[in-house]
N, C-alpha and C positions, 0 to 999 in steps of 0.2 A: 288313464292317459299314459301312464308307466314314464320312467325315468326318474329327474330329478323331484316329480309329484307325488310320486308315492311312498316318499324318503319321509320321515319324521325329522322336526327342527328344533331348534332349542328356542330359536326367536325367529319369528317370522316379520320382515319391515314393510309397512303399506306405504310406498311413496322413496321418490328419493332428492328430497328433501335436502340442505346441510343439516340439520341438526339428525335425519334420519339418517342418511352417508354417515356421519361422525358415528352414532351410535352400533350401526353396521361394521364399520371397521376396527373399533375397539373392542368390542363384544369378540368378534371372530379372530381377532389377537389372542386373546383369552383362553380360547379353544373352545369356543362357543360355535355348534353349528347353525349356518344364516341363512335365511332365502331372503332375498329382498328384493319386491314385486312395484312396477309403475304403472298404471295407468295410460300414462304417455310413451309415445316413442322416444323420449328423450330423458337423460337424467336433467335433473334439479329442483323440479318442481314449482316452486316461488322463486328459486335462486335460479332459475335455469338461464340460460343467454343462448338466444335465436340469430338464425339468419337473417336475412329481409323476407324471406319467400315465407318464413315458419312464420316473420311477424305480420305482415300481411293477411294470412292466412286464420293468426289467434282474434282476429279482430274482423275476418269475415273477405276480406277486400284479395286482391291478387296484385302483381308487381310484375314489369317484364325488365327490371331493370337487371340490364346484366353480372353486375356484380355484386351479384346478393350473397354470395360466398363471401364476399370479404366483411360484410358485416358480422359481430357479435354483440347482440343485445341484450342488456341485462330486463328484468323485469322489474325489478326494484332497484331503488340507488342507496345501493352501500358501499361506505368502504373500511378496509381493514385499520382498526389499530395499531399502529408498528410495535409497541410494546402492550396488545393487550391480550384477552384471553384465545384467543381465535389462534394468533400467532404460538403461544403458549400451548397448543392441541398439535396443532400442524406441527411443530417442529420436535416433539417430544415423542410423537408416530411417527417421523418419519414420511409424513405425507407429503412434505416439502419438496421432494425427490420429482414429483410428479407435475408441479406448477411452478413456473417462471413469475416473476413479479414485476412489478413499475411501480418510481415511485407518484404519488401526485401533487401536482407542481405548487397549488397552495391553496390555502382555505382563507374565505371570506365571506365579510359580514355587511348586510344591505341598513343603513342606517343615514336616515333624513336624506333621503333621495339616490345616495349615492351608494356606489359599492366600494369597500377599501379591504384593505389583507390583514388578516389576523396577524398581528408581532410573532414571530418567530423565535426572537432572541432578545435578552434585554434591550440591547442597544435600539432594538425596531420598536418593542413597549416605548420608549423616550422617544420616541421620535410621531410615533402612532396619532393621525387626526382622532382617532377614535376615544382616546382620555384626555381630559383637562391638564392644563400644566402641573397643579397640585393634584392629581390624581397620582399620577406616573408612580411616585414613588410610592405611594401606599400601596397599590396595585403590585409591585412586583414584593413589595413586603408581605401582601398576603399570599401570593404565589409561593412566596420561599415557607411561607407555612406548610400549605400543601405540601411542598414536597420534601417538607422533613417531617411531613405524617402518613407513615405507610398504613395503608388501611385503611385511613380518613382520622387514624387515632393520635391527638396530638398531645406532648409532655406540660403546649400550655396551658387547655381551654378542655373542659368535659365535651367533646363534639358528638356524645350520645344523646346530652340532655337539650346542650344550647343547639337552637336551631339553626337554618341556613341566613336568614336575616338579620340572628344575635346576632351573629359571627361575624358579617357583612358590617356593624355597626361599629363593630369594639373597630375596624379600623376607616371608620369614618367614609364608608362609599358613599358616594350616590346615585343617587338612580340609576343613569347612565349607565353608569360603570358596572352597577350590578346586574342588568339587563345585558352587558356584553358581557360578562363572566358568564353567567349563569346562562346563559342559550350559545354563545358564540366558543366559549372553553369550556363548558363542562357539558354541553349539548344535552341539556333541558332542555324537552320541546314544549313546555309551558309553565307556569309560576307556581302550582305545587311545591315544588321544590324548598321552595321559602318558609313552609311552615315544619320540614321535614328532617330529623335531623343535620346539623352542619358537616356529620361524617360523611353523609353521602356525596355532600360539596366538595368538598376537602381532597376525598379519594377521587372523584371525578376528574380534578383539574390536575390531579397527581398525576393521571395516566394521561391526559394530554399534554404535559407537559414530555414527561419521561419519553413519549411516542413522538415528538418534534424532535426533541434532541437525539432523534434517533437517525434521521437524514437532513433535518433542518429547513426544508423547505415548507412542510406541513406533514401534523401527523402521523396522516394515512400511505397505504400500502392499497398495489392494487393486481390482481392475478390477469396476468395476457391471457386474450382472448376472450375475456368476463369473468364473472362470477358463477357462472355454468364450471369451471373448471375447479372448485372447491368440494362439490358435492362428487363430484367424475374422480379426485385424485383422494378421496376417501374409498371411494369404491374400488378403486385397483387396489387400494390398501388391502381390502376385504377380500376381494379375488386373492392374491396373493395366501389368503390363510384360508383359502378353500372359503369363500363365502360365497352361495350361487345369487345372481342379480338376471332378474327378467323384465322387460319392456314390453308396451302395448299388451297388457294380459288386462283382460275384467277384472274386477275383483267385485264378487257377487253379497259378501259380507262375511260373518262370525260363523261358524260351524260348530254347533252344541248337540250333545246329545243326553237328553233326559236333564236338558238346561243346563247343561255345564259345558261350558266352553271348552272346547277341544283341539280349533285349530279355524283355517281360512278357507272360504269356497271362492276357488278360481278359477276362471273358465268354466264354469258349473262341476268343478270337481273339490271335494273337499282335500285339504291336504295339512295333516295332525302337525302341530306344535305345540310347546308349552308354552311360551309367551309371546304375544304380539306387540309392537312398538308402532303404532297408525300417524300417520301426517294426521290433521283434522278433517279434511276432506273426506275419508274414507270412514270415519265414523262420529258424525256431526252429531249425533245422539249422542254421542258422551260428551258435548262441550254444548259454551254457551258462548254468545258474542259478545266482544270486546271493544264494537265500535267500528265504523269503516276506515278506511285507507284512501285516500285519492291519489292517481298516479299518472303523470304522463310522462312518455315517451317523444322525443323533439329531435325532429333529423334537422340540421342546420349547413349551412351550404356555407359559412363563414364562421369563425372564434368569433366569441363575445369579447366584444372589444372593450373593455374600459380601465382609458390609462395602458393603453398595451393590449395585447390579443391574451385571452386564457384560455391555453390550450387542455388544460385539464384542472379541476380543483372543485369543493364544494363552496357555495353559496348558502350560507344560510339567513333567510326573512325571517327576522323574530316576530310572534306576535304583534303587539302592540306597535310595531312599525307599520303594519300593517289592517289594526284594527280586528285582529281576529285573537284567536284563545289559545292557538296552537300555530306552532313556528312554521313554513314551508321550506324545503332542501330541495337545494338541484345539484345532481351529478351531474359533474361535464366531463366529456370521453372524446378521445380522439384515437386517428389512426398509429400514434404513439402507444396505445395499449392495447392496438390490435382491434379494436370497436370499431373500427368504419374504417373504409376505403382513403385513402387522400384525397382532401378537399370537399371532407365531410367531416361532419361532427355530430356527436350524442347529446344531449341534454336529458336527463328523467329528473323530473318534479315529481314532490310528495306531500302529503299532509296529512292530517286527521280530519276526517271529513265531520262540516260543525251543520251541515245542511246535506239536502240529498242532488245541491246540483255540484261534480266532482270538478266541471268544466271552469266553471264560476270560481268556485273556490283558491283554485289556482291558477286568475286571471295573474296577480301579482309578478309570480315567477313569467307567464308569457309577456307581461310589458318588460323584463327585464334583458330576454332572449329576444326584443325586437324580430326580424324576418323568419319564421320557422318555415321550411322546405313541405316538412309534412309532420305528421301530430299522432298520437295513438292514448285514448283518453279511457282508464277506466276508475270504477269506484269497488272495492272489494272487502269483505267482512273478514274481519282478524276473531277468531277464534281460541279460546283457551281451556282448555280440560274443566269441565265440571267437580268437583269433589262431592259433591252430591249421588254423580254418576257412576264415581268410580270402581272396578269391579278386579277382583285376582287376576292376576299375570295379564290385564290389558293395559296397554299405558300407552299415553296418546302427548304427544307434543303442541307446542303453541303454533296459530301464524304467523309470518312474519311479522315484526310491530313496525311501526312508522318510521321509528330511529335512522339515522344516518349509519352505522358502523354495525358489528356482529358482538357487541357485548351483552345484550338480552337475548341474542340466538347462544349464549354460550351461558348462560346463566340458565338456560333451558336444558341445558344440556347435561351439566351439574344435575340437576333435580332429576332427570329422569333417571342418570346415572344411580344416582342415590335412591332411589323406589325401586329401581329395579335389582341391585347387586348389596340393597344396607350400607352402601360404604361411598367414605368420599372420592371421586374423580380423583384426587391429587395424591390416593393411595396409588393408584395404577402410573398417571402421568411422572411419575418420580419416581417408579421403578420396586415400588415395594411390593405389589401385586402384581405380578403377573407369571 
């Protein structure tokens, strides 16, 4: 085929993915030579954000509506941490340079029928229908634990040995109040958590704290135009340091010879490298399922109104409000972060799917979104590398998980860092490697 295919590589990337983009652009900082190959005509992969015409079309159906340009549609509903490790990647590369940001206006919690706003600030904890009168003060006493324990490690309590519900005890919660910590601030999307170290609590509610106080109105941080824009402002990264990036190519599989792996057959041509980095998609032989996803997509011709129009901010149905095992999240996007035209709106819902109807599952979120315009409904298997499977210089990343935000897409990212290079991420990100 000649050109850039019959070039040898140092890492060859299937998919481009966020955590495959991160991985692409750090590597080829390095001085690592990269090719990194999609499938599709478009980067992102899971993370990618479509038009109307592309989303129409992922889903089989066709649209004449004329401004489907101005639509960006995420496929999942995340959003960023303002202080967590997402941010801590981007702005240490330099990727930053490349993505504009917004913030999102607030996060809220669906409890006994209603939806209300997560406290932002002491003064809003005091005030919150969502805790009892003697709650209040406990509640931000436990807060202030948190967030004099970096790491989840505190100078008063073993929070390696006591668990998430000791912990909850020594300061007298109840129920309530631990069902709104534990799923609505520290976004546990089910009660695990409880039997599981209290570090994990602790450190949980440390960065949502630490990430409010970073714009005040809630948490999260959110990239104009979608989340398609995270994996794309990694990939210029990688251009920038000579990394080649190719779209709509095959990829036919592994290229071995005399069984040993030697590189990728693309477009029916093999082309030699020493290591492959694969989304799961591209080689589902080395992973196993982790459970499905349910997701929809909700164009809305009005804000959700309550108490006020919400022009953007997540919702999250905890469980047991709703009778299931696993909590439901809705992104809401508007023409403010570039997601829709004016006088549209976004909504994606999510879940862990606990049956195999994905529609059913997340009836909840559609009573809550009242009138939806139009719908786009799937159910999707989350995938994670076998260890069983695993084989020299191939290394394969997870699917996206259910979660609201990119701290499990970054904690993936760590790991593969670390398999592939012996060393920790935070040697490079701090400037000691490179």
């Amino acid at each position: 085929m000649g050109g850039f295919m019959d070039d040898h590589y140092d890492y060859l990337i299937l998919g481009t993915g966020i955590t495959e983009c991160i991985m692409g652009g750090i590597l080829s900082m390095q001085g690592s030579r990269v090719l990194q190959v999609d499938r599709n005509k478009h980067y992102g992969g899971e993370c990618a954000s479509l038009d109307l015409q592309q989303l129409y079309a992922r889903f089989g159906e066709t649209t004449e509506d004329e401004s489907f340009r101005k639509y960006c549609i995420d496929l999942v509903p995340k959003f960023i941490m303002a202080q967590g490790d997402l941010i801590e990647i981007l702005a240490k590369t330099k990727a930053t340079s490349y993505i504009d940001f917004q913030t999102i206006k607030g996060s809220y919690v669906y409890r006994n029928g209603r939806i209300s706003k997560i406290p932002s600030a002491k003064i809003d904890t005091l005030k919150s229908p969502l805790l009892g009168i003697f709650e209040k003060k406990r509640v931000w006493s436990f807060f202030n634990l948190a967030r004099d324990s970096p790491d989840g490690a505190s100078s008063y309590y073993d929070t390696e040995k006591m668990t998430a519900e000791e912990i909850y005890s020594e300061y007298y919660l109840g129920k309530e109040t631990r069902e709104f910590i534990g799923h609505a601030v520290a976004l546990f999307s089910d009660d695990s958590y409880l039997t599981q170290p209290a570090k994990n609590l602790l450190k949980r509610i440390r960065l949502y704290m630490f990430s409010i106080s970073k714009y005040g109105h809630s948490p999260y941080i959110y990239p104009l135009y979608g989340l398609g824009e995270l994996p794309q402002a990694f990939a210029r990264l990688g251009a920038i340091h000579n990394a080649v990036y190719m779209l709509g190519k095959k990829v036919d599989g592994l290229y071995r010879e005399g069984g040993e792996f030697k590189g990728v057959v693309i477009d029916s041509t093999p082309v030699s490298c020493s290591a492959v980095i694969a989304s799961p998609e591209y080689l589902p032989e080395k992973c196993s399922s982790a459970g499905m996803v349910a997701r929809a997509i909700c164009i809305l011709g009005k804000p959700l109104h309550k108490k006020g129009a919400i022009d953007s901010g997540q919702i999250i149905i905890p469980q047991k409000q709703v009778g299931r095992k696993n909590d439901i999240y809705i992104a809401l996007l508007s023409q403010e972060h570039r997601a829709s035209p004016p006088g549209k709106w976004i909504a994606i819902a999510s879940t862990v799917m606990e049956t195999d109807n994905a529609e059913e599952e997340l009836k909840p979120a559609f009573s809550l979104l009242g009138e939806i315009d139009k719908k786009f409904v799937s159910a999707s298997e989350m995938y994670v590398p076998e260890a069983s499977k695993k084989e020299k210089n191939i290394f394969v990343s997870r699917s996206m998980d259910a979660s609201s935000h990119f701290e499990g897409v970054c904690e993936d990212v760590h790991r593969l860092y670390k398999e592939i290079t012996g060393k920790d991420i935070r040697t490079f990100l701090d400037g000691t490697d490179r």
